[in-house]
C-alpha positions in Angstrom: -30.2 -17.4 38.9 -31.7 -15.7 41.7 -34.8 -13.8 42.1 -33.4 -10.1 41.8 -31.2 -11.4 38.9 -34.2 -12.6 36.9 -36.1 -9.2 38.1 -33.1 -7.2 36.6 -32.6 -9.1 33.4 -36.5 -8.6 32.4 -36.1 -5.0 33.2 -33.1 -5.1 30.8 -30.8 -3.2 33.7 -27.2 -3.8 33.0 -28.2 -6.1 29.7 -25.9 -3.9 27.6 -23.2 -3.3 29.8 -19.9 -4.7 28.1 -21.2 -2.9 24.7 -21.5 0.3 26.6 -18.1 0.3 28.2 -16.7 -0.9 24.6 -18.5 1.8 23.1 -17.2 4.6 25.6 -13.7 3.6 26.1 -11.0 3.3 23.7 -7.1 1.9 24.4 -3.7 4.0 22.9 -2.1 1.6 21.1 1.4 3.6 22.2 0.6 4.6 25.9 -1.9 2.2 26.9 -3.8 4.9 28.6 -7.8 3.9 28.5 -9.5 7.2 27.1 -12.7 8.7 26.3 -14.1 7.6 23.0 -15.7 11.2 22.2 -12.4 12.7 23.9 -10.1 11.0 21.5 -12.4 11.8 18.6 -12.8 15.5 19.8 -8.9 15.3 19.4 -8.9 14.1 15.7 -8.2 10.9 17.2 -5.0 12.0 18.2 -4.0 10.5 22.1 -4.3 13.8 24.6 -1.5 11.7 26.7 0.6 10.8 24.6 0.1 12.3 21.5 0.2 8.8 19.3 -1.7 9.9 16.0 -4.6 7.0 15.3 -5.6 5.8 11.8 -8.2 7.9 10.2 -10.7 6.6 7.5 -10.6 8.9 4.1 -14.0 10.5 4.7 -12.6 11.7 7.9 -9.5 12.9 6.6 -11.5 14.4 4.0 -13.4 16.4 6.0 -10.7 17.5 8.0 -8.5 18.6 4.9 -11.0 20.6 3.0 -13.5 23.4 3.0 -16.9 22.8 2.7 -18.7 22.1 -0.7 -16.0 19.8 -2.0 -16.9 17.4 -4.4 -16.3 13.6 -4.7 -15.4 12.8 -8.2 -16.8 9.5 -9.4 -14.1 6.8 -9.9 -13.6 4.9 -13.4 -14.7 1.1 -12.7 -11.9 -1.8 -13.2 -12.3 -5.3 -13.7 -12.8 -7.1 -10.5 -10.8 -9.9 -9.8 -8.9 -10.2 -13.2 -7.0 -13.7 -11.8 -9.8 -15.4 -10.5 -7.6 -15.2 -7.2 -8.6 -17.5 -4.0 -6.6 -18.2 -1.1 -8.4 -18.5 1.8 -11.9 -16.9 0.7 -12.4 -15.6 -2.8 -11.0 -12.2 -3.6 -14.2 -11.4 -4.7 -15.3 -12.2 -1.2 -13.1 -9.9 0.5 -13.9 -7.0 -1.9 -17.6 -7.3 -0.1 -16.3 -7.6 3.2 -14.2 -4.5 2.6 -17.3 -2.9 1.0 -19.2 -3.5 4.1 -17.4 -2.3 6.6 -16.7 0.9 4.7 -20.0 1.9 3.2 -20.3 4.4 1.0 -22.4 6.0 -1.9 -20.1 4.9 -4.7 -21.3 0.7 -5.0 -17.8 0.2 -6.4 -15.3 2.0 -3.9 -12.0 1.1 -3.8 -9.2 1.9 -1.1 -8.5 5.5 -3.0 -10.8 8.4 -2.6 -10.2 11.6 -4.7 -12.4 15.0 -3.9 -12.5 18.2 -5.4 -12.4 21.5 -3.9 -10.2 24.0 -1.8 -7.5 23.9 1.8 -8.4 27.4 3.3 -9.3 28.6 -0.1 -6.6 27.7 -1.8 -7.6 25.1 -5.0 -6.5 21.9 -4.4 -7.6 17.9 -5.5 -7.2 15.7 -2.5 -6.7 12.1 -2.7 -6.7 10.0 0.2 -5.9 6.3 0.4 -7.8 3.9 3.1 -6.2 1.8 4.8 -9.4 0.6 6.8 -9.7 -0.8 3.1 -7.7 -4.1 2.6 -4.8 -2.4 4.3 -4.8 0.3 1.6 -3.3 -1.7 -0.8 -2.6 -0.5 -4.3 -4.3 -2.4 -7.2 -6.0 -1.6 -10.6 -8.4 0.1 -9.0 -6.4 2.8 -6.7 -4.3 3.4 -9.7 -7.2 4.6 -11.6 -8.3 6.2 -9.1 -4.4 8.5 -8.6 -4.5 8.7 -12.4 -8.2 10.1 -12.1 -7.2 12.7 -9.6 -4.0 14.0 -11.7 -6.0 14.3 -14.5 -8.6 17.0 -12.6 -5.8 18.6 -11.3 -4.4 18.8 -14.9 -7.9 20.0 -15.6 -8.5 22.9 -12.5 -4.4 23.7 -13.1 -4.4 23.6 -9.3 -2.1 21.5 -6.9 -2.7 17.5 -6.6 -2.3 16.5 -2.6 -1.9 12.9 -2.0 -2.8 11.2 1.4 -0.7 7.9 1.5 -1.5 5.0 3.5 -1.1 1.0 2.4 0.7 -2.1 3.4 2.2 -2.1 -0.3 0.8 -3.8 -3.9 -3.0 -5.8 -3.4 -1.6 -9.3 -4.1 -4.6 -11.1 -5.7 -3.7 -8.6 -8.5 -0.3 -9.7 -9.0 1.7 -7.9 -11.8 -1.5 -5.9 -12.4 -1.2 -4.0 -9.7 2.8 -3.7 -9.4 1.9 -2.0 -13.6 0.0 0.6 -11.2 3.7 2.2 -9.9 5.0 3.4 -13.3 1.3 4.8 -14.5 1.6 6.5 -11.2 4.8 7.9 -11.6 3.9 9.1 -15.6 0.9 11.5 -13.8 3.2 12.7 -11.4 5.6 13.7 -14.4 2.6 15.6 -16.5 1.9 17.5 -12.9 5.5 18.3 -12.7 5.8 19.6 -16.8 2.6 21.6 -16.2 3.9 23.2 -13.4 1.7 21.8 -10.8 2.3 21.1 -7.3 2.0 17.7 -5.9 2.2 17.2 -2.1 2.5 14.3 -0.4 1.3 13.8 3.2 2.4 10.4 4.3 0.3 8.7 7.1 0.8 5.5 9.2 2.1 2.9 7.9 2.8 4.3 4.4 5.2 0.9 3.1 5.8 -1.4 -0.1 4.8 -0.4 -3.8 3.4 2.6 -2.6 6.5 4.5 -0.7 8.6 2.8 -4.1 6.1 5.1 -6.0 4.1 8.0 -6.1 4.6 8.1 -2.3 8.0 9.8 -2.6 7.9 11.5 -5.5 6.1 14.9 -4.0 7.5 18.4 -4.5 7.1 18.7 -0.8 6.6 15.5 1.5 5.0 16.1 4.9 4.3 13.3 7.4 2.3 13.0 10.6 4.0 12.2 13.7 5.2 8.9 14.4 4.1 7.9 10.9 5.8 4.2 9.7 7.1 5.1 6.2 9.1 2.2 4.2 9.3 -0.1 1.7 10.6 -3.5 3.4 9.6 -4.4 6.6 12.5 -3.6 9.8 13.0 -7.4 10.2 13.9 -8.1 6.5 15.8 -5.7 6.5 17.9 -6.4 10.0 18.4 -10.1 8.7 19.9 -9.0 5.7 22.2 -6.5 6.4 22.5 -8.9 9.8 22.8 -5.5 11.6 21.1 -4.1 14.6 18.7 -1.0 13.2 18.7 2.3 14.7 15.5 3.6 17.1 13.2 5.1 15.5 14.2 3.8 12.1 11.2 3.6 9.3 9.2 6.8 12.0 8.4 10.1 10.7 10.9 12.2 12.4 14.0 9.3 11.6 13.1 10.2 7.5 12.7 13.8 8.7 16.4 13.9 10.5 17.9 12.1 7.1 16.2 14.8 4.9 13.5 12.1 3.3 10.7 14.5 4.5 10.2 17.9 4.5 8.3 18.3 7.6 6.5 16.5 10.2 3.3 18.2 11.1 0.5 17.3 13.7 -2.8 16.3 12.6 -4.0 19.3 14.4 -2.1 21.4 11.9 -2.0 19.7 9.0 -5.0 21.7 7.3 -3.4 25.3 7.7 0.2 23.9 6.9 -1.1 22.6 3.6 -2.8 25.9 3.0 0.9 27.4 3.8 2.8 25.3 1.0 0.0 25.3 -1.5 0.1 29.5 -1.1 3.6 29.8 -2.0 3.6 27.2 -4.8 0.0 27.9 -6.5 0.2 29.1 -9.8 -1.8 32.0 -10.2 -4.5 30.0 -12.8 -5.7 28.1 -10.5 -9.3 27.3 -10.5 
């Protein structure tokens, strides 16, 4: 190392430069195009070039859904780790991990978040499923958390919008957490008898247990563009049938064009197109 190098170093000039440019920069995962960080968070992490919609975390979509002074209901507890599961680390061990990376003030959060509150003024429970959380996948603890939801929607008589987005059933549940698609689909009933809207807005990827659930069972199902929405994955499915799939097959707008969704809406106008549907279909008791 040469003298200026060693002068530079101690001066810490350039020390930090690799963090920096990781910290500033940010690569579309559909154009490519290097962007702005604060430019494609500005943008609701939405690509300005090419308009590929990023994954959100639920706090964020939170924030972006409701009005101010919503509140975050506190989520029933479930047994942790019912099959003493282990693969490759304990499950136990990847509940921390998850936990970490996604801190929050609930000690116990799961990959479901449920607030309380209003879209534009309009009453509404929101719940909004993680998939920076284990992939979003659906287990005891989600389901308690959908049921929890329902129930103070049963509660306000006020409309019960569901952001989906998982990889499917949390396998180190096993049958526990496939048990969570018909208790699902029972609250989604009670809404329907009481007369209560319930809204789906599927995010990417929205697949598995989830899309064979309370996923698709909405009065009105709205997606965000470019959103992966399925239950088996393209491949099994092209080496089953042993057919070539279409383009676009398992996107937003495909489900959109074959009358599976209602709409396709950009992230940008998600918040006053909820308001829309929830002010035609609202009942008037709503609190």
């Amino acid at each position: 190392m040469n003298w200026f190098n060693r002068v530079r170093n101690s001066l810490g000039f350039g020390a930090d430069k690799k963090a920096s440019e990781k910290d500033l920069w940010i690569k579309c995962k559909s154009c490519q195009e290097m962007l702005f960080v604060q430019e494609y968070e500005d943008n609701l992490s939405v690509c300005p070039r090419c308009e590929h919609h990023g994954r959100i975390g639920a706090d964020t979509r939170l924030i972006l859904l409701l009005d101010d002074g919503y509140e975050l209901l506190e989520l029933p507890e479930v047994t942790e780790d019912p099959l003493k599961f282990k693969d490759q680390k304990k499950y136990t061990d990847r509940l921390k991990a998850a936990r970490a990376k996604n801190p929050a003030d609930q000690p116990k959060r799961d990959a479901f978040v449920v607030a309380s509150g209003a879209i534009e003024g309009n009453p509404a429970v929101v719940g909004v499923q993680d998939f920076t959380f284990m992939g979003g996948s659906m287990g005891m603890a989600v389901g308690e958390a959908f049921i929890r939801g329902a129930e103070r929607a049963l509660t306000r008589k006020c409309a019960y919008v569901v952001v989906t987005a998982a990889g499917g059933a949390r396998m180190q549940e096993g049958i526990l957490s496939l048990m969570q698609m018909p208790r699902a689909t029972v609250m989604t009933r009670r809404l329907k008898e009481a007369g209560l809207p319930y809204i789906v807005v599927l995010t990417d990827p929205t697949t598995g247990g989830v899309t064979a659930s309370y996923a698709m069972l909405g009065d009105v199902h709205i997606a965000e563009p470019g959103a992966l929405i399925g239950f088996a994955g393209q491949r099994v499915i092209q080496d089953t049938i042993r057919e070539q799939l279409p383009e676009g097959f398992q996107r937003a707008e495909y489900l959109h064009k074959h009358g599976m969704v209602d709409m396709v809406v950009p992230r940008h106008e998600l918040k006053s197109t909820l308001a829309s549907v929830l002010g035609y279909l609202q009942p008037a008791q709503a609190a």
